[in-house]
C-alpha positions in Angstrom: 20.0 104.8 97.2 22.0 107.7 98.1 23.4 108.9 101.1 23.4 112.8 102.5 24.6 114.0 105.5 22.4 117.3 106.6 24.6 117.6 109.6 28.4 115.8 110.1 27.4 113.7 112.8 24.0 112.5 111.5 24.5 110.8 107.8 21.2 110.2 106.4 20.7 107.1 103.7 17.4 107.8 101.4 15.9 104.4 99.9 13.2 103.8 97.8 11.7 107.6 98.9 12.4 107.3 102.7 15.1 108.8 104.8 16.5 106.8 107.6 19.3 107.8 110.3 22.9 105.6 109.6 23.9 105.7 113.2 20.4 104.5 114.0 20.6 101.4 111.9 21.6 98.1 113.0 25.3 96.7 111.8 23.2 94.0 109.9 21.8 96.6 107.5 25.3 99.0 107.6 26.2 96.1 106.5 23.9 95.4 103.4 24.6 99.4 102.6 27.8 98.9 102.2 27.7 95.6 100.1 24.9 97.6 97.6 27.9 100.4 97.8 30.4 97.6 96.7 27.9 96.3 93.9 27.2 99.7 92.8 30.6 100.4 92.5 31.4 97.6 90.6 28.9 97.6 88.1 30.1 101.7 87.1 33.7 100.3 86.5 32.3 97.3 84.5 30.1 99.8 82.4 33.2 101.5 81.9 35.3 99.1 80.8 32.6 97.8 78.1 32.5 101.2 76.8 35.9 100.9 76.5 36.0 97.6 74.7 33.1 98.6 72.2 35.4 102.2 71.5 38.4 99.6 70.7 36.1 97.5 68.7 34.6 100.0 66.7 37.9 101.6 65.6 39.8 98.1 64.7 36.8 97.5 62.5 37.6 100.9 60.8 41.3 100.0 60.3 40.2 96.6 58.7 37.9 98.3 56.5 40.3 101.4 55.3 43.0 98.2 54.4 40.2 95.8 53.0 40.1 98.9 50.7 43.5 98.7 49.3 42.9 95.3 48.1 
């Protein structure tokens, strides 16, 4: 789902291959759009933050192994 705007006043949203006019679609489905927008939204920052969490993971693993070392 992506949306382009060709012209300022005629935002364009292209689904699944087909191109539909914004202003021409009922509140029901702006609606919808901007639920999906929500969702995708979401589901970046929660990528993000596991990629975080694996990063912190990996390097506290690598301290307990350098001091496992010492002993």
């Amino acid at each position: 789902m992506s949306e382009n705007t060709n012209d300022s006043s005629k935002p364009v949203l292209t689904f699944e291959g087909k191109k539909y006019l914004i202003n021409e679609l009922s509140d029901d489905i702006k609606e919808s759009i901007k639920g999906l927008q929500i969702a995708e939204t979401q589901l970046k920052m929660h990528e993000d933050t596991l990629k975080l969490l694996s990063i912190s993971r990996n390097s506290l693993a690598n301290q307990l192994r350098e001091k496992l070392k010492n002993l």
